[in-house]
C-alpha positions in Angstrom: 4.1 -14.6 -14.3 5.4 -15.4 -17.8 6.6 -18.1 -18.5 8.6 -20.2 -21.4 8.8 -16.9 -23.5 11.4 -17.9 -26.5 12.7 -14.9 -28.0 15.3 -14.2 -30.9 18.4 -12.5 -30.1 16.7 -11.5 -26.6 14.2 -9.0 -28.3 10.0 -8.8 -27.6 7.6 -6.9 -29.6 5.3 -4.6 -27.3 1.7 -3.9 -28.8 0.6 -1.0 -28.6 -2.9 0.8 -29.9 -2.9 4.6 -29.8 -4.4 7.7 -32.1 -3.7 8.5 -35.4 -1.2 10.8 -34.2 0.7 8.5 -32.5 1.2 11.0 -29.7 2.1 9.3 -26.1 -0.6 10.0 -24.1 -2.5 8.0 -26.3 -0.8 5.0 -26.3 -2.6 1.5 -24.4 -0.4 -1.2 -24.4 -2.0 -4.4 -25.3 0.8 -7.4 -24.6 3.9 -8.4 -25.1 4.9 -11.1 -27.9 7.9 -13.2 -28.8 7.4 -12.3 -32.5 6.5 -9.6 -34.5 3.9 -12.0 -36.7 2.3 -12.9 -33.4 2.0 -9.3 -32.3 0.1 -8.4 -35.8 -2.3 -11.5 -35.5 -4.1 -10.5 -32.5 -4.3 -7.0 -33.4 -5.6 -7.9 -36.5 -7.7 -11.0 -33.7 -9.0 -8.1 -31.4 -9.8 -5.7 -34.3 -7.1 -2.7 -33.0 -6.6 -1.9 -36.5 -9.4 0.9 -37.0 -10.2 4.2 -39.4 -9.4 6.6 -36.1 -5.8 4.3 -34.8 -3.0 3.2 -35.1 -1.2 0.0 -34.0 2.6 0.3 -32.8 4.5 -3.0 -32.2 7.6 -1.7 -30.9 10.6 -4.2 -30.9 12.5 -4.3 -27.7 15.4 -5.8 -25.9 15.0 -7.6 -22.9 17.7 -7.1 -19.5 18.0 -3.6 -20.9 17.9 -0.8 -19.0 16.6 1.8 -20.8 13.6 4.1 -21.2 11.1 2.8 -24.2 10.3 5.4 -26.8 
């Protein structure tokens, strides 16, 4: 359950790791973050950033209904 998520303007940034091709079967979501900074520290934290990927930190709005692309 999360918790005590403070967000600006209502928007998370969704981490995503996927191939140098960025095409979407390829994509594994690896958390959701109340910043963008904080998104890009743990990818940079759990080495996601490699020669043969690419991290994708997707801003999004929350109580939207809408498909993510």
């Amino acid at each position: 359950m999360i918790k005590n998520i403070k967000t600006v303007n209502g928007i998370l940034y969704l981490l995503y790791q996927t191939d140098v091709w960025k095409s979407k079967s390829s994509y594994v979501c690896f958390g959701i973050f109340d910043s963008f900074e904080h998104a890009n520290i743990q990818a940079k934290k759990q080495n996601l950033y490699t020669s043969g990927s690419e991290v994708v930190i997707q801003p999004v709005k929350i109580n939207q209904f809408a498909e993510v692309i």
